[in-house]
N, CA, C and O atoms as a GROMACS GRO file, in nm:
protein
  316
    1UNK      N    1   0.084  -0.118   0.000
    1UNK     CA    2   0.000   0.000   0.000
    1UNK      C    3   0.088   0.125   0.000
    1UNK      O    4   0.078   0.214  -0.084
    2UNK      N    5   0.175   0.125   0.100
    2UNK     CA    6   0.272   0.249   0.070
    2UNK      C    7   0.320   0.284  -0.070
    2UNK      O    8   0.315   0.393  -0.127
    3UNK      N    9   0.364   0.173  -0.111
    3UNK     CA   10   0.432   0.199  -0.279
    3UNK      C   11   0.275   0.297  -0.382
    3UNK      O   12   0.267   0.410  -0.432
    4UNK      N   13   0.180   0.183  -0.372
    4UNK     CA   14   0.082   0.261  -0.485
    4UNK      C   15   0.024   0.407  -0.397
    4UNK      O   16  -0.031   0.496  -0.463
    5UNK      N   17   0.040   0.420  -0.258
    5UNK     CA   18   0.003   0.542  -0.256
    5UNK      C   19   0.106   0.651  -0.283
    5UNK      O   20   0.081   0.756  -0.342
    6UNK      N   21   0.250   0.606  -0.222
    6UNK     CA   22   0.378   0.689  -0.233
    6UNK      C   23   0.419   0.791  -0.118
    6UNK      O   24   0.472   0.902  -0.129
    7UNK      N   25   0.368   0.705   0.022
    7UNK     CA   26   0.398   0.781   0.118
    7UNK      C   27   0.391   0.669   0.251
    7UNK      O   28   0.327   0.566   0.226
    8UNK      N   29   0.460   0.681   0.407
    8UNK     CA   30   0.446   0.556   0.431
    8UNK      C   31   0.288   0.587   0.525
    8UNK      O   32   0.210   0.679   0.500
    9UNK      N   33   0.271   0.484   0.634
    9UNK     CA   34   0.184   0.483   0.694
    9UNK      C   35   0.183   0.611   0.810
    9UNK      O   36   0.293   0.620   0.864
   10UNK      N   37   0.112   0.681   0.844
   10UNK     CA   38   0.074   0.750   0.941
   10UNK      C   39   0.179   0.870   0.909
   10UNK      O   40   0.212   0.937   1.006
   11UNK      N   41   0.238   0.905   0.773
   11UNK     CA   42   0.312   1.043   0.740
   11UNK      C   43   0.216   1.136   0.724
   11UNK      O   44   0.096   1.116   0.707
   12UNK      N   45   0.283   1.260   0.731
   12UNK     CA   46   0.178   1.393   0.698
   12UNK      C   47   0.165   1.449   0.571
   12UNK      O   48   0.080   1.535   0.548
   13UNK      N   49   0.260   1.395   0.465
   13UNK     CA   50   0.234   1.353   0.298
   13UNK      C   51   0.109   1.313   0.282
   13UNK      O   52   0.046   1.345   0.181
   14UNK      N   53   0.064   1.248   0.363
   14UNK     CA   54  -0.102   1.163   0.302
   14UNK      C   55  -0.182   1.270   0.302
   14UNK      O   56  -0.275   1.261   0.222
   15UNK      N   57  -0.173   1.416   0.398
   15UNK     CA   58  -0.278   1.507   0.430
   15UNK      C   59  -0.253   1.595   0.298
   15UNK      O   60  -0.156   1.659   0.257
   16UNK      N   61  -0.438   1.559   0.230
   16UNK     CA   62  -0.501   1.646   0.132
   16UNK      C   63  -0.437   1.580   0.050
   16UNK      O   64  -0.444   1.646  -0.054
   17UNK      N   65  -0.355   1.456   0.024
   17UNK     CA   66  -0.340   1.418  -0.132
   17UNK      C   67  -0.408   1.362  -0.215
   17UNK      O   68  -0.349   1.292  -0.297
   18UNK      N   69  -0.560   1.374  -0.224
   18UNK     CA   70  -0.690   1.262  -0.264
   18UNK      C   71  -0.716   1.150  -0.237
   18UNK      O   72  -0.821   1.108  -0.285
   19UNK      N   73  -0.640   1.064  -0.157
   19UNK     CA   74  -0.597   0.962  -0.182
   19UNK      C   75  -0.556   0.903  -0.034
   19UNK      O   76  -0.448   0.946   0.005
   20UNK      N   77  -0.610   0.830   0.039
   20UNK     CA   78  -0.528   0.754   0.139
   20UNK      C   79  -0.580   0.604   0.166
   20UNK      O   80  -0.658   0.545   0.091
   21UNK      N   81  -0.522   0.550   0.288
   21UNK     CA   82  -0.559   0.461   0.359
   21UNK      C   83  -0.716   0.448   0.400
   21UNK      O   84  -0.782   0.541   0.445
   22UNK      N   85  -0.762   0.322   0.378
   22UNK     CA   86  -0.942   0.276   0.420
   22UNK      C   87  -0.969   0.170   0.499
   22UNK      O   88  -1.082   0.125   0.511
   23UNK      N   89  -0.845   0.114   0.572
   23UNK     CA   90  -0.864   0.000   0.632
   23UNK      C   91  -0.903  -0.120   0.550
   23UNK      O   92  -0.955  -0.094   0.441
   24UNK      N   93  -0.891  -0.222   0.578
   24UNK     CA   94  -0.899  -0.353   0.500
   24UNK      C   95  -1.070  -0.413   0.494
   24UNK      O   96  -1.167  -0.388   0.565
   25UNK      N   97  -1.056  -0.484   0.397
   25UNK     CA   98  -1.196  -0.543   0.382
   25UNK      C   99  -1.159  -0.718   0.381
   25UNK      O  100  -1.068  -0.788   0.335
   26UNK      N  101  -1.280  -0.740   0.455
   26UNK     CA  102  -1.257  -0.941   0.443
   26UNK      C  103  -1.263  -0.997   0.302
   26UNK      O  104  -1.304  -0.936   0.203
   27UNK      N  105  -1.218  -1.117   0.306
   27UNK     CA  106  -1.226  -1.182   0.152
   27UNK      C  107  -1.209  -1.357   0.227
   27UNK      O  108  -1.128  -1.399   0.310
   28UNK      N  109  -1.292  -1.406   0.176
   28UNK     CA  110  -1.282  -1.551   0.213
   28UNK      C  111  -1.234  -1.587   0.063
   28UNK      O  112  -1.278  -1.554  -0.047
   29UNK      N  113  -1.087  -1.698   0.118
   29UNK     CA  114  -1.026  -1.759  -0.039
   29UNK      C  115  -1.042  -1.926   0.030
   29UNK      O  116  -1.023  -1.965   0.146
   30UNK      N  117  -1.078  -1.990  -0.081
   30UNK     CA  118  -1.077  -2.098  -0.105
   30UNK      C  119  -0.948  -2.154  -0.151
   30UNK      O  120  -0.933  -2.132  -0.271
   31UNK      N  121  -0.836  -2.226  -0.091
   31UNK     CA  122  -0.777  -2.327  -0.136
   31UNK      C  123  -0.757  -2.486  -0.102
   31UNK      O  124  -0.848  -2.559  -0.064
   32UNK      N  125  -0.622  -2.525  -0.123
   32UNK     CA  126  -0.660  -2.648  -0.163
   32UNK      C  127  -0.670  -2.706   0.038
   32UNK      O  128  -0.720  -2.815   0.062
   33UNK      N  129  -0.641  -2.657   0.102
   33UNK     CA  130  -0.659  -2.746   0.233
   33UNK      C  131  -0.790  -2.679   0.303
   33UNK      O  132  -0.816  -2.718   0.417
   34UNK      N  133  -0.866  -2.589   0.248
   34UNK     CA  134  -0.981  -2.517   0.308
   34UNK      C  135  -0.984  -2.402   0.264
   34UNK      O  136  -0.910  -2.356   0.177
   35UNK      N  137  -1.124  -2.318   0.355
   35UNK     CA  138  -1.129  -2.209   0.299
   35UNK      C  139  -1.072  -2.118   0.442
   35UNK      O  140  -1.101  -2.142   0.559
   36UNK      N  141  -0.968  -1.986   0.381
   36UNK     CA  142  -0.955  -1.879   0.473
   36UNK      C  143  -0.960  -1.744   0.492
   36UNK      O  144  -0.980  -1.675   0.391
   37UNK      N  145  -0.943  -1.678   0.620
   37UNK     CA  146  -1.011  -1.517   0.547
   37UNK      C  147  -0.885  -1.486   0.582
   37UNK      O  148  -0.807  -1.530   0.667
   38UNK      N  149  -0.877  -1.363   0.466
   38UNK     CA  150  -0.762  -1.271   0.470
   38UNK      C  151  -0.842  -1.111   0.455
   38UNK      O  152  -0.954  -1.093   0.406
   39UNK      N  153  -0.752  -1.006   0.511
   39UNK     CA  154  -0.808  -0.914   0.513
   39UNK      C  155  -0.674  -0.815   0.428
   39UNK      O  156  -0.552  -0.797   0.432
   40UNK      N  157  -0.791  -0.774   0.359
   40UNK     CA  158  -0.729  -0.724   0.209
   40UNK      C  159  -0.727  -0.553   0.243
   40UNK      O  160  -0.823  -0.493   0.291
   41UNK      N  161  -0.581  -0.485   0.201
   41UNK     CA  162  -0.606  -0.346   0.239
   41UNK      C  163  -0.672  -0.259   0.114
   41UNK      O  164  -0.699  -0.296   0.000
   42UNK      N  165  -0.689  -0.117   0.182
   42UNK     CA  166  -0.752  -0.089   0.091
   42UNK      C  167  -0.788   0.078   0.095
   42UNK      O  168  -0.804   0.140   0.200
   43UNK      N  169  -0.801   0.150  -0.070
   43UNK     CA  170  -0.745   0.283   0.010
   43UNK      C  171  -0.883   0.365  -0.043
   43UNK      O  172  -0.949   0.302  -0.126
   44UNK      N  173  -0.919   0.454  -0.016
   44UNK     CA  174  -1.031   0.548  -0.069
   44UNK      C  175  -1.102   0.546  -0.186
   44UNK      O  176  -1.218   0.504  -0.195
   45UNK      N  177  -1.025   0.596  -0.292
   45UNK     CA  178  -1.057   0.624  -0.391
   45UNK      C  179  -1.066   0.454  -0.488
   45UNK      O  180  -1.061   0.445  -0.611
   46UNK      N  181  -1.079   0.342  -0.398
   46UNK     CA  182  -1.034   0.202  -0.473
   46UNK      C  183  -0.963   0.178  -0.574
   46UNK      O  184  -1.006   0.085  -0.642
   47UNK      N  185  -0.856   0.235  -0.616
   47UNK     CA  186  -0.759   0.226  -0.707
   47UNK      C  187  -0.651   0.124  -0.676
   47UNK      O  188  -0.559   0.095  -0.753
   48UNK      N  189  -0.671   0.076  -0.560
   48UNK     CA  190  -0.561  -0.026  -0.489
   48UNK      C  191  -0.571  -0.179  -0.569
   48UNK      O  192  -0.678  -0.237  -0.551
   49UNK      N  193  -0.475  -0.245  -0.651
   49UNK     CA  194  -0.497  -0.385  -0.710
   49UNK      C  195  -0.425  -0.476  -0.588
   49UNK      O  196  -0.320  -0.416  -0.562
   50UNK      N  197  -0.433  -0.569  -0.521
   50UNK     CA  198  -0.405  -0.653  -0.478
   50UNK      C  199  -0.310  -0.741  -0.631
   50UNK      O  200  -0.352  -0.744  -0.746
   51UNK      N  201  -0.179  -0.801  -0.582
   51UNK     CA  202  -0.106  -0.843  -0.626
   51UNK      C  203  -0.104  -0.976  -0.680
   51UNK      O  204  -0.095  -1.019  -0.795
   52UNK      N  205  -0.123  -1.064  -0.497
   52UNK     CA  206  -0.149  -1.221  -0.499
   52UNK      C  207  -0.271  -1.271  -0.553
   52UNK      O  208  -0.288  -1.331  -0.659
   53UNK      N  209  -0.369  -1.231  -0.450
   53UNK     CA  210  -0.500  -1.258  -0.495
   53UNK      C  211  -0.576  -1.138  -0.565
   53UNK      O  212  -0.596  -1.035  -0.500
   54UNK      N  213  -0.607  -1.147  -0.660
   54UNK     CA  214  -0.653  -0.979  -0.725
   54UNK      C  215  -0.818  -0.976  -0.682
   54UNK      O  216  -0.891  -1.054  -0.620
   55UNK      N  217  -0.833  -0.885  -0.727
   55UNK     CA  218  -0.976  -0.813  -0.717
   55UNK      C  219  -1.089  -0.933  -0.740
   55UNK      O  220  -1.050  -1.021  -0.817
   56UNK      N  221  -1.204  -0.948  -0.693
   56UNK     CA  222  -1.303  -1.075  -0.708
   56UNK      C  223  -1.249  -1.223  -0.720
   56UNK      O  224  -1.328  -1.315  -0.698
   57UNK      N  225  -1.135  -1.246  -0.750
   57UNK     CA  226  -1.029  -1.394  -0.720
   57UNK      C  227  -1.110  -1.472  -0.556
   57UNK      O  228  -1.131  -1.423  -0.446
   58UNK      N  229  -1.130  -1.573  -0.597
   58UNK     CA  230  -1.198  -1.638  -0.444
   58UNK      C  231  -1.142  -1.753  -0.438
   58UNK      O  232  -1.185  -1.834  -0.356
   59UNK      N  233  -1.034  -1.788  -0.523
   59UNK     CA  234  -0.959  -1.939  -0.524
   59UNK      C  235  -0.780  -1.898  -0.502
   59UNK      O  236  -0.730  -1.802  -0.560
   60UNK      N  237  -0.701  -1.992  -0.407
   60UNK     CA  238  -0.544  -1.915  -0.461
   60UNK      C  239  -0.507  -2.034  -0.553
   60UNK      O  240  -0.384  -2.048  -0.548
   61UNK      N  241  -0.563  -2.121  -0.632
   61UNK     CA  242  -0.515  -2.227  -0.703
   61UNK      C  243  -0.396  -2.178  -0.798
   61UNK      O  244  -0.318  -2.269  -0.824
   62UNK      N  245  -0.370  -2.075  -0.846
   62UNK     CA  246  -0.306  -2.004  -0.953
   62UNK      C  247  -0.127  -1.998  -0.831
   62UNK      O  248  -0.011  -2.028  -0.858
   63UNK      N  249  -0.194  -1.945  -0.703
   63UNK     CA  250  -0.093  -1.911  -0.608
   63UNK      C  251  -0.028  -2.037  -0.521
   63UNK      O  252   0.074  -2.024  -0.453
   64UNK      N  253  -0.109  -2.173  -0.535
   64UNK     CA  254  -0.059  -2.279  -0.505
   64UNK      C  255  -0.002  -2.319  -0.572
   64UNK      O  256   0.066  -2.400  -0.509
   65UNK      N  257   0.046  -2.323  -0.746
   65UNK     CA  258   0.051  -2.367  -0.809
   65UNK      C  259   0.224  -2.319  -0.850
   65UNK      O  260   0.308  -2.394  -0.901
   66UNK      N  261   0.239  -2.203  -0.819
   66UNK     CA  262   0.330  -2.124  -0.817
   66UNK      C  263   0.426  -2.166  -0.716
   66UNK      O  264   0.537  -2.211  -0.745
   67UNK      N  265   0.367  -2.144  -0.558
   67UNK     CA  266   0.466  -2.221  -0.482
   67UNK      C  267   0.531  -2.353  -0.507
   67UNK      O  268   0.651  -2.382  -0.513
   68UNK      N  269   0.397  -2.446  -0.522
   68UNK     CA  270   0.487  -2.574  -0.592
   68UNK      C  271   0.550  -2.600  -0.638
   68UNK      O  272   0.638  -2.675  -0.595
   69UNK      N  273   0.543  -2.542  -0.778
   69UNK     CA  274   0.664  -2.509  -0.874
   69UNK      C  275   0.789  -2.457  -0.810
   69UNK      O  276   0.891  -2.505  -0.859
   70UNK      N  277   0.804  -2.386  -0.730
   70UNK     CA  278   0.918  -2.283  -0.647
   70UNK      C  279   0.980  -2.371  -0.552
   70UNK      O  280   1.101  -2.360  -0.534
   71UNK      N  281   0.894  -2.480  -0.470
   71UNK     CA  282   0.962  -2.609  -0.391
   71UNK      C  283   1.029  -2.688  -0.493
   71UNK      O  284   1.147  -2.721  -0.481
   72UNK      N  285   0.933  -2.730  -0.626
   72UNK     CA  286   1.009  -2.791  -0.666
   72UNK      C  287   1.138  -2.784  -0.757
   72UNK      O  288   1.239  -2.852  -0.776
   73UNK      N  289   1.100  -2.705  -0.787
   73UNK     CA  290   1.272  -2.614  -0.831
   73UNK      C  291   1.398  -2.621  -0.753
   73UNK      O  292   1.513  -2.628  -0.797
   74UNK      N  293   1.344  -2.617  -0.585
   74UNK     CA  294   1.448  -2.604  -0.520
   74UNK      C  295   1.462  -2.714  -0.460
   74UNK      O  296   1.547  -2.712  -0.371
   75UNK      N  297   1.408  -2.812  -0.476
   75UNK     CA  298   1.400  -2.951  -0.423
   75UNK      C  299   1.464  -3.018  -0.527
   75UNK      O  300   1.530  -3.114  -0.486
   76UNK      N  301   1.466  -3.002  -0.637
   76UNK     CA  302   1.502  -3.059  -0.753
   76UNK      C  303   1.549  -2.994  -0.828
   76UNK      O  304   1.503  -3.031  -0.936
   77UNK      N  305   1.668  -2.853  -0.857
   77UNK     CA  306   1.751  -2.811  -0.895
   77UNK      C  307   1.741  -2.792  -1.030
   77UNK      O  308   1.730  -2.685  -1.089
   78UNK      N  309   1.751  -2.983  -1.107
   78UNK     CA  310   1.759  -2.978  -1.260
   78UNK      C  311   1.563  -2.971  -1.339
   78UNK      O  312   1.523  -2.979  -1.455
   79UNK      N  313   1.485  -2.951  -1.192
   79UNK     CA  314   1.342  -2.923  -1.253
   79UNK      C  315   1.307  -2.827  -1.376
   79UNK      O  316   1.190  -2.815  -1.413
   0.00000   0.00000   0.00000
């Protein structure tokens, strides 16, 4: 959140720049060992993209899939 707003948390840069901090909103994600809530931040004007899980995403299958790959790379070198 600091990066896309461009100032850090609780600076006096944020005052009057259109734009700040909104506190987080829940999101229940479904993966592969259950479902869990994460609380997603989030800034005023909703211009904020979430990275991992993006915007309406309710599965991390894409983000499990990724780690795996990343164990097994490093589990297995010539993967």
């Amino acid at each position: 959140m600091e990066q896309h707003l461009g100032y850090p948390k609780h600076s006096l840069a944020g005052i009057n720049s259109g734009n700040s901090r909104n506190g987080y909103s829940k999101k229940t994600v479904k993966t592969g060992a259950g479902q869990t809530e994460k609380a997603i931040p989030r800034d005023r004007n909703g211009e904020f993209e979430p990275q991992i899980i993006r915007k309406y995403q309710t599965t991390a299958s894409e983000l499990e899939d990724m780690i795996i790959a990343m164990y097994a790379r490093y589990v297995y070198p010539g993967y």
